[in-house]
C-alpha positions as CSV (number, residue, x, y, z in Angstrom):
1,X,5.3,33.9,-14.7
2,X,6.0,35.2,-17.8
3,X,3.7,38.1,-19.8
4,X,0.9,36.7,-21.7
5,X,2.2,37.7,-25.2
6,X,5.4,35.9,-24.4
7,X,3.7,33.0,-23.5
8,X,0.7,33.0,-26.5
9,X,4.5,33.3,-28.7
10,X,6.5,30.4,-27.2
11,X,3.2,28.3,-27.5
12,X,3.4,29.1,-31.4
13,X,6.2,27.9,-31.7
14,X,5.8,25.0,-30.9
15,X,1.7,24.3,-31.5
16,X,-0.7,25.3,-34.4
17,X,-2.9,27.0,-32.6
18,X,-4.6,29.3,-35.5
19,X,-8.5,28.8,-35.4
20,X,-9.4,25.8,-37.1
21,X,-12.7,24.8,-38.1
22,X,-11.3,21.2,-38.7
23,X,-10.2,20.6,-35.5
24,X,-13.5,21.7,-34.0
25,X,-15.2,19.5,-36.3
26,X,-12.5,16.3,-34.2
27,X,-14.0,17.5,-31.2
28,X,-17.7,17.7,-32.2
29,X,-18.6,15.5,-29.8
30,X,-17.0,17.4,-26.6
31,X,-18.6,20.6,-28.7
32,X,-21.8,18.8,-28.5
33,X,-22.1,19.7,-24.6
34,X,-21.5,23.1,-24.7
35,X,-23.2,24.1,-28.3
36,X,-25.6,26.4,-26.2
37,X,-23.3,28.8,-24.5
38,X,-20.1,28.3,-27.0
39,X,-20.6,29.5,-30.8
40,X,-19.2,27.4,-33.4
41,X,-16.8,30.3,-34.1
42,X,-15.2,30.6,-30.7
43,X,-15.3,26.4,-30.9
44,X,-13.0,27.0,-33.7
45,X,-10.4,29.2,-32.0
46,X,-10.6,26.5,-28.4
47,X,-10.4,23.3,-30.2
48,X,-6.9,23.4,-31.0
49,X,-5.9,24.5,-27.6
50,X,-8.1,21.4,-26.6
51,X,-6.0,18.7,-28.6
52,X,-2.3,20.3,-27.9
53,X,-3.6,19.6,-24.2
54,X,-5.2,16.2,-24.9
55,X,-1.5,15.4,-26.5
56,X,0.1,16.6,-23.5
57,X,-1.8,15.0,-20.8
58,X,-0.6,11.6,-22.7
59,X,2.8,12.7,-22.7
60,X,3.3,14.0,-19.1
61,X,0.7,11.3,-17.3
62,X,-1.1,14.1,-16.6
63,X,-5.0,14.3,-15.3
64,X,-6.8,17.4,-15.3
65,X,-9.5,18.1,-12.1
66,X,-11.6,20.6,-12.9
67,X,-14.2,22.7,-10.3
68,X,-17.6,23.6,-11.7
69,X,-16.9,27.1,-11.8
70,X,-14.7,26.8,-15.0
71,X,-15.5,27.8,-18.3
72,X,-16.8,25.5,-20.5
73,X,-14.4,25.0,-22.7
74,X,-12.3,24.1,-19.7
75,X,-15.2,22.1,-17.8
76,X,-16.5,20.1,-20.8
77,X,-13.2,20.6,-23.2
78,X,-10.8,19.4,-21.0
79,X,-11.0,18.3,-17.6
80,X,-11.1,14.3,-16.7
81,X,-13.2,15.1,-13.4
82,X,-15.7,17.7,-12.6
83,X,-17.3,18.9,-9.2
84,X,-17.8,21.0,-6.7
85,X,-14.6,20.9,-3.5
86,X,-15.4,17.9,-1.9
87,X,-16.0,16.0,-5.4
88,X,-12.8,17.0,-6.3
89,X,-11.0,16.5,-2.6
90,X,-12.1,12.6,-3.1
91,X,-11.4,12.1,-6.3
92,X,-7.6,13.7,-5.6
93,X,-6.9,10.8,-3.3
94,X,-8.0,8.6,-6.4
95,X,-6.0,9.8,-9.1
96,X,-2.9,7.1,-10.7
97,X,-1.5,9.8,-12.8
98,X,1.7,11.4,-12.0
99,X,0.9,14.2,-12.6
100,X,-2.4,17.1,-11.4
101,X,-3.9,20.2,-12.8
102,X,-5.7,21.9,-10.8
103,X,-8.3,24.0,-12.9
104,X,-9.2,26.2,-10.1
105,X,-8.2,28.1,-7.9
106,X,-5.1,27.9,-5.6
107,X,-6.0,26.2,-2.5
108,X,-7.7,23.8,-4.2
109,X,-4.2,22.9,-5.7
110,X,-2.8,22.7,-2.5
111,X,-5.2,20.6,-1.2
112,X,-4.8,17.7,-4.2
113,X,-1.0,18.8,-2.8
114,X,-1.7,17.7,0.4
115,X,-4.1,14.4,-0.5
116,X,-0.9,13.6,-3.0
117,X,2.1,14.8,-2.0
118,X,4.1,12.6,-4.4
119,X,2.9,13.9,-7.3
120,X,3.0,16.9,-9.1
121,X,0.4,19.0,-8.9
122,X,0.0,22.3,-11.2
123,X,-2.3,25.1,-10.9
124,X,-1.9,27.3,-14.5
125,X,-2.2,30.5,-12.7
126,X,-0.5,31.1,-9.1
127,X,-2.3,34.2,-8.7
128,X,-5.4,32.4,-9.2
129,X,-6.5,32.7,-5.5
130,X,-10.2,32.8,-2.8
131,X,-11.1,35.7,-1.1
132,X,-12.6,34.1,1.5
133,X,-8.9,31.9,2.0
134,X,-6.7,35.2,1.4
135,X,-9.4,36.5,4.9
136,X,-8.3,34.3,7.5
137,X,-4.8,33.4,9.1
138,X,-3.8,30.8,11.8
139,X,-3.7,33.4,14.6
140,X,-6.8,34.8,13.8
141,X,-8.4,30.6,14.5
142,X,-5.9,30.8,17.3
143,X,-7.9,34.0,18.8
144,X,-10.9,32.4,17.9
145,X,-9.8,29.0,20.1
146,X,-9.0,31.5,22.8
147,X,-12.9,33.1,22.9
148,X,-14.2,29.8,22.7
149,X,-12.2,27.2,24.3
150,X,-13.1,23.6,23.7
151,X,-15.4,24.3,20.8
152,X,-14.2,22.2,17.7
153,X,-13.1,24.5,14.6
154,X,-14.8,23.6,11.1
155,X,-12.9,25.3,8.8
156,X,-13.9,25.8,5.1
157,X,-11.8,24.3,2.8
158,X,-11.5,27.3,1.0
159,X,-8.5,28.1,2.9
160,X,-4.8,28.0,3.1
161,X,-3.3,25.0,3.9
162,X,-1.9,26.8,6.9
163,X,-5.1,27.7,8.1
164,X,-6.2,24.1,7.6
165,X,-3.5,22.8,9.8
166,X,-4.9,25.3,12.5
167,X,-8.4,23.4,12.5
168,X,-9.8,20.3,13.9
169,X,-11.3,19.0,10.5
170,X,-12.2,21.0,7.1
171,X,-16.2,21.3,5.6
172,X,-17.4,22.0,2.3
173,X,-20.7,23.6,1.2
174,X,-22.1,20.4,0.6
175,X,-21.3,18.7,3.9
176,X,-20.7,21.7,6.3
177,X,-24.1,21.0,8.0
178,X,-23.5,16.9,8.9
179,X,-20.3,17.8,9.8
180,X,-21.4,19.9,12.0
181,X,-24.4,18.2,13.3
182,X,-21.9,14.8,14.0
183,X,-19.4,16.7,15.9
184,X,-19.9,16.2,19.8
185,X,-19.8,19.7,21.1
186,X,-22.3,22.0,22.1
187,X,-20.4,24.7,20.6
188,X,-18.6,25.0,17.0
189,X,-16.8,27.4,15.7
190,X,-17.1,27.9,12.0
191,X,-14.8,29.6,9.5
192,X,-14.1,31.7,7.8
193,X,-17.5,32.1,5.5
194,X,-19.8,33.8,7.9
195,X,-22.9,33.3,5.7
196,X,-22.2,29.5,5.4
197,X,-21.9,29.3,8.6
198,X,-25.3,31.2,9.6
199,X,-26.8,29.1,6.7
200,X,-25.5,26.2,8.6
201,X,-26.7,27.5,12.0
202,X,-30.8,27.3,10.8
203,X,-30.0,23.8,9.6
204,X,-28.5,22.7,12.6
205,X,-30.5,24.5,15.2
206,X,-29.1,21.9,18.7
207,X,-25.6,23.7,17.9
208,X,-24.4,26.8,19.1
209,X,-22.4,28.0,15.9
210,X,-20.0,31.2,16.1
211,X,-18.5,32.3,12.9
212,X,-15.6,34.3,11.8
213,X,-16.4,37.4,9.7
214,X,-14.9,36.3,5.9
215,X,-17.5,36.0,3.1
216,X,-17.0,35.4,-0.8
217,X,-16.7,38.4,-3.4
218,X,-19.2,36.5,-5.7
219,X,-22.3,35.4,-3.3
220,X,-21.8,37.8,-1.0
221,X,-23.5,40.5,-3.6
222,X,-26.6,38.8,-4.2
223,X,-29.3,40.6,-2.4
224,X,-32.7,39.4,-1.2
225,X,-34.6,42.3,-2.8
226,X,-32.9,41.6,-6.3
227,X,-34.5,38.1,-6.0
228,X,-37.9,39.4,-4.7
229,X,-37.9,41.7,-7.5
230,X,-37.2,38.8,-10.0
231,X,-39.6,36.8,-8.9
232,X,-42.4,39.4,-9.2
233,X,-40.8,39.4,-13.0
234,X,-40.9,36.3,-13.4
235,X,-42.8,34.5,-10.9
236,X,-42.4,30.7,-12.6
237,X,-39.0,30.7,-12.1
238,X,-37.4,28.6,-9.7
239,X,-34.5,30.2,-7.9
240,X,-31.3,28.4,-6.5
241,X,-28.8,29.8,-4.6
242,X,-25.4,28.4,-2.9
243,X,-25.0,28.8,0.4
244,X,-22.2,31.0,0.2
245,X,-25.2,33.7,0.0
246,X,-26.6,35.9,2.5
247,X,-28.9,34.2,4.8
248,X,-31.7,36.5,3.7
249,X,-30.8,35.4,0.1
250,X,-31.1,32.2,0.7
251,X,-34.3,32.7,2.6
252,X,-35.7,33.9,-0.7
253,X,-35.1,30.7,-3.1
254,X,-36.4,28.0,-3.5
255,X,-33.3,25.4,-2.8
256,X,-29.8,26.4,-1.6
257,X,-26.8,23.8,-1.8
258,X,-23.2,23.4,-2.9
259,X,-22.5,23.4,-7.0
260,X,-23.1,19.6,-6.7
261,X,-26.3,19.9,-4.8
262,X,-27.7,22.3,-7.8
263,X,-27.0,20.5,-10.3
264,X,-28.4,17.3,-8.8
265,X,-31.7,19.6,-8.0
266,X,-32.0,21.0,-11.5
267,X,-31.7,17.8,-13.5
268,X,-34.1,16.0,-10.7
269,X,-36.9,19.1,-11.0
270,X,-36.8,19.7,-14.5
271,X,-38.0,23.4,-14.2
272,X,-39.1,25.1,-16.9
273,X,-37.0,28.1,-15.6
274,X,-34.3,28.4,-13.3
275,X,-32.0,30.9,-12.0
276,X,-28.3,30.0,-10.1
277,X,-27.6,32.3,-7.7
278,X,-24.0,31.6,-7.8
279,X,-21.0,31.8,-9.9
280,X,-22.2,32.4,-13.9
281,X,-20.5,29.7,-15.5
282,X,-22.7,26.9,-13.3
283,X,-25.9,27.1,-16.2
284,X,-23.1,27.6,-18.8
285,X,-21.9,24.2,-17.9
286,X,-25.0,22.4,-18.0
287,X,-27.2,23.9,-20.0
288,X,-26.7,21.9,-22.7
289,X,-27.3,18.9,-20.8
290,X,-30.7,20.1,-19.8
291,X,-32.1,21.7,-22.6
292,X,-35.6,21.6,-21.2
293,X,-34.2,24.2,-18.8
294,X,-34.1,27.9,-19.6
295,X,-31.2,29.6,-17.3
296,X,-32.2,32.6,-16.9
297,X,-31.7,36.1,-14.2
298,X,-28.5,37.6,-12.6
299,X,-25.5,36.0,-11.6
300,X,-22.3,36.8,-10.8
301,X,-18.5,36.3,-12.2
302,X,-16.0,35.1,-9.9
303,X,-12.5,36.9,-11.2
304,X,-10.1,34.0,-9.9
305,X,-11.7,31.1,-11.3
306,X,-11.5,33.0,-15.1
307,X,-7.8,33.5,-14.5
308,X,-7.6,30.1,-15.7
309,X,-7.7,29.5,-19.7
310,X,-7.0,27.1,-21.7
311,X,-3.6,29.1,-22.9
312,X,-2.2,28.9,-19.4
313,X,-3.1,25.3,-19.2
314,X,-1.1,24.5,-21.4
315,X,1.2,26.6,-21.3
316,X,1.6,24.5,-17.6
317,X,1.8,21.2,-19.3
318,X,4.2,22.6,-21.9
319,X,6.2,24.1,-19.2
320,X,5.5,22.1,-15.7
321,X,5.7,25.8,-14.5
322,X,3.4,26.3,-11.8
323,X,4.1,23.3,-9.5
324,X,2.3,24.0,-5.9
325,X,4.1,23.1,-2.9
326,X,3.4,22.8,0.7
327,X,5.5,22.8,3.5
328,X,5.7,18.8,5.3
329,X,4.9,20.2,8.8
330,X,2.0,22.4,7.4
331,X,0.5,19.6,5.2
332,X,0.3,17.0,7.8
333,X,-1.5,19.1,9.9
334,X,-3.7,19.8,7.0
335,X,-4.4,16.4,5.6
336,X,-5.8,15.5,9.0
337,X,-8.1,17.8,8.9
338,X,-9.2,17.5,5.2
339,X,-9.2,13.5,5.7
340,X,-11.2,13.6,8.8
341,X,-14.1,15.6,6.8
342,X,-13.6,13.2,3.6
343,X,-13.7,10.0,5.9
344,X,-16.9,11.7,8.2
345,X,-18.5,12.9,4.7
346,X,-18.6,9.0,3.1
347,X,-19.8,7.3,6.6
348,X,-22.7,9.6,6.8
349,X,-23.7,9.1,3.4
């Protein structure tokens, strides 16, 4: 790819892209939902960015999925459809337009990939990428089949497509423990988030769950004492963590579930205060939505997801640069197993 101040000149060329507080003032309404975190100065300087990729999408049949870690300029500015994985892993198998971009990180592009392969799918940064899918390989599920054998594999979707392909069917944080609970065996192996997977052990305690040692760079430095010392501060607010985090961590708060599951408990609860132990730009994204709600305490900034901006996005759509493929005999193998969890996921509910 090229540098970003060859790309930030090409797009001049062929964009106004100066700051313009007449265009933010077109897209008050889409400012509307982020006026919160997002000052009417920075609105200025996104907004153009924002229509030259609204133009775009018409031209190249293009539809933007976006993952709740975004910024929101991307999340609210943007993006046709919002969620956490397996939001967005059903609503790839949905989408008429020819054209994807992923607005996340890579193997979430290659699993609209595998759901579509027909279509062109973009992610606007390839190096955009998962620690916890850049810590497992196929041999290391085939050396976990060998210490276990017969247990079913539940592997994470955030993983290669590869590594997908090497498992019996794929989870998310949001469904990891009813996938888990309606598989047959006595014994599952999980991977590769080990603290998901513990998580997932208390909540199905009939299983016998062994896990492969990967964890996220994000949730993994959350810390139990860092919440009990926050909720001496501030003991009336309520704390909500993913369960990416520690088991420990999670032991501390007050609800743990996937991006979905805490936004659905926010806006149900209505807490005065509330603190997302996750990634930072969850409250960012719906703060504004809930303004009853004061975000408040530590959280922590994922470095993949914010290698995606609205420059690169369209620089994608201007380009059709960054087109993700995946080999036919890998993504088979891979579909099954995200399928399989997409089909189990809707029959239980």
């Amino acid at each position: 790819m090229l540098d970003q101040t060859t790309i930030a000149a090409t797009l001049a060329q062929h964009y106004d892209l100066a700051p313009s507080t007449e265009a933010a003032e077109r897209l008050a309404d889409r400012y509307a939902q982020m006026r919160r975190v997002v000052s009417p100065a920075d609105w200025a300087v996104h907004a153009p960015y924002v229509e030259a990729i609204e133009r775009l999408k018409a031209e190249r049949n293009a539809v933007i999925l976006a993952h709740n870690y975004m910024t929101p300029q991307i999340y609210h500015g943007i993006a046709d459809v919002v969620g956490d994985s397996l939001q967005l892993a059903i609503e790839a198998t949905r989408v008429e337009a020819e054209v994807i971009v992923q607005c996340g990180v890579h193997f979430m592009a290659e699993t609209s990939k595998i759901l579509n392969p027909a279509k062109t799918v973009l992610i606007p940064d390839m190096e955009a990428g998962c620690s916890l899918a850049e810590s497992i390989t196929p041999e290391d599920i085939a050396e976990m089949r060998r210490r276990h054998p017969g247990a079913p594999v539940v592997t994470y979707v955030n993983t290669s497509a590869e590594v997908k392909a090497a498992s019996d069917i794929c989870c998310t944080s949001s469904n990891a423990a009813k996938i888990v609970a309606a598989l047959e065996a006595e014994t599952v192996i999980m991977t590769p988030d080990k603290y998901l997977a513990q998580n997932v052990a208390k909540q199905v305690p009939d299983k016998e769950i062994v896990w492969y040692d990967g964890r996220c760079i994000v949730h993994e430095r959350f810390t139990a004492e860092e919440l009990r010392d926050f909720r001496e501060w501030q003991p009336d607010t309520r704390i909500i963590a993913h369960p990416e985090c520690p088991p420990d961590v999670v032991a501390e708060a007050d609800f743990s579930g996937s991006t979905s599951g805490i936004i659905d408990y926010v806006t149900r609860e209505q807490p005065q205060k509330a603190m997302l132990v996750t990634e930072c730009s969850m409250a960012s994204n719906i703060s504004d939505a809930l303004p009853g709600i004061e975000f408040v305490g530590p959280c922590n900034m994922c470095p993949y997801m914010k290698m995606i901006t609205l420059e690169k996005v369209l620089w994608s759509l201007h380009t059709m640069d960054g087109a993700v493929e995946v080999d036919p005999s890998v993504a088979e193998g891979a579909r099954q197993a995200v399928q399989r969890m997409i089909d189990l996921s809707q029959r239980a509910g």
